[in-house]
C-alpha positions in Angstrom: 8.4 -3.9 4.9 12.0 -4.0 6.2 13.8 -7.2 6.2 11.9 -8.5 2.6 14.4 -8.8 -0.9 12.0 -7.8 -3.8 13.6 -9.9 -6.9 12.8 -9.1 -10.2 9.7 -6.5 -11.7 7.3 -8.7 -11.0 6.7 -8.5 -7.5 8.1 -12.0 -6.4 9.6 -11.9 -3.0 11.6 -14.2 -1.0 10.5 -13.8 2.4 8.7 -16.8 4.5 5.2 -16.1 4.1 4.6 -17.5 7.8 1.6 -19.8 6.9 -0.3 -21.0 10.2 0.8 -24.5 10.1 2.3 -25.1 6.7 3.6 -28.3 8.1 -0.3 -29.6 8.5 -2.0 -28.0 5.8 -3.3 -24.5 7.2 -1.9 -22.2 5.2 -3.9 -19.2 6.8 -1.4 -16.0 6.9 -0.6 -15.5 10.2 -0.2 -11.4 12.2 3.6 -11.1 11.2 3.2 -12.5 7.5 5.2 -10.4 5.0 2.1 -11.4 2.8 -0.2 -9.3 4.8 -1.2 -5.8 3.2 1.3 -6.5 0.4 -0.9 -7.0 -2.7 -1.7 -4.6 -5.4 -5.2 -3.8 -5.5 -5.1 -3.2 -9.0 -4.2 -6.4 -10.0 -6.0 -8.0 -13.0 -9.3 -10.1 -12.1 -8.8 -10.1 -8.6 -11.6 -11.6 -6.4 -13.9 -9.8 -4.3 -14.3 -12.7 -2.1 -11.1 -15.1 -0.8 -11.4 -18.8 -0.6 -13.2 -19.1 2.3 -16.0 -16.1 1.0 -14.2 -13.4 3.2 -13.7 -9.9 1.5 -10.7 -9.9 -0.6 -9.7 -6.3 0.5 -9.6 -6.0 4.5 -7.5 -3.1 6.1 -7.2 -0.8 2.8 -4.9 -2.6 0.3 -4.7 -7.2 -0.5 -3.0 -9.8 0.9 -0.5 -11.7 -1.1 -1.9 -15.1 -1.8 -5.4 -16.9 -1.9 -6.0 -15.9 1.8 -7.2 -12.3 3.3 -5.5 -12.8 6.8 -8.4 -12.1 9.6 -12.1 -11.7 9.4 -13.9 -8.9 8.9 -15.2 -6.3 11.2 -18.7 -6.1 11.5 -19.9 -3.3 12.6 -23.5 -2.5 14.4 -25.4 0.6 14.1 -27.9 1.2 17.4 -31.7 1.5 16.7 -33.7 3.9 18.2 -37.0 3.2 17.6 -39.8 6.0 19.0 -41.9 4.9 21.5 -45.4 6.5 19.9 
């Protein structure tokens, strides 16, 4: 992501995450967060489940942080059911 300073081999960055409303407590990632897609999905004991029970891993790779930004995608197969 353009725009981001990587410091250090551990993956630390100093971007502004862009929480929701930092300033009241939601600290949900928001569209634009530097956070978002940015995690390894490697990493050592990493969750299936965020803290509010959504996948982890939406979108192909982690967010940074405790949060998955988004919900998941559900998606609906039809039934056709014969008539007989």
């Amino acid at each position: 992501m353009s725009g981001i300073s990587w410091t250090g081999s551990d993956g630390n960055m100093d971007a502004d995450p862009l929480f929701k409303d930092a300033a009241n407590g939601d600290y949900h990632l928001t569209a634009d967060s530097p956070c978002v897609n940015m995690g390894i999905n490697s990493a050592p004991d990493l969750p299936a489940r965020d803290f509010e029970k959504d996948p982890r891993i939406m979108r192909g790779t982690v967010d940074i942080g405790a949060d998955e930004f988004g919900k998941p995608v559900m998606t609906f197969i039809p039934l056709l059911l014969d008539d007989e």
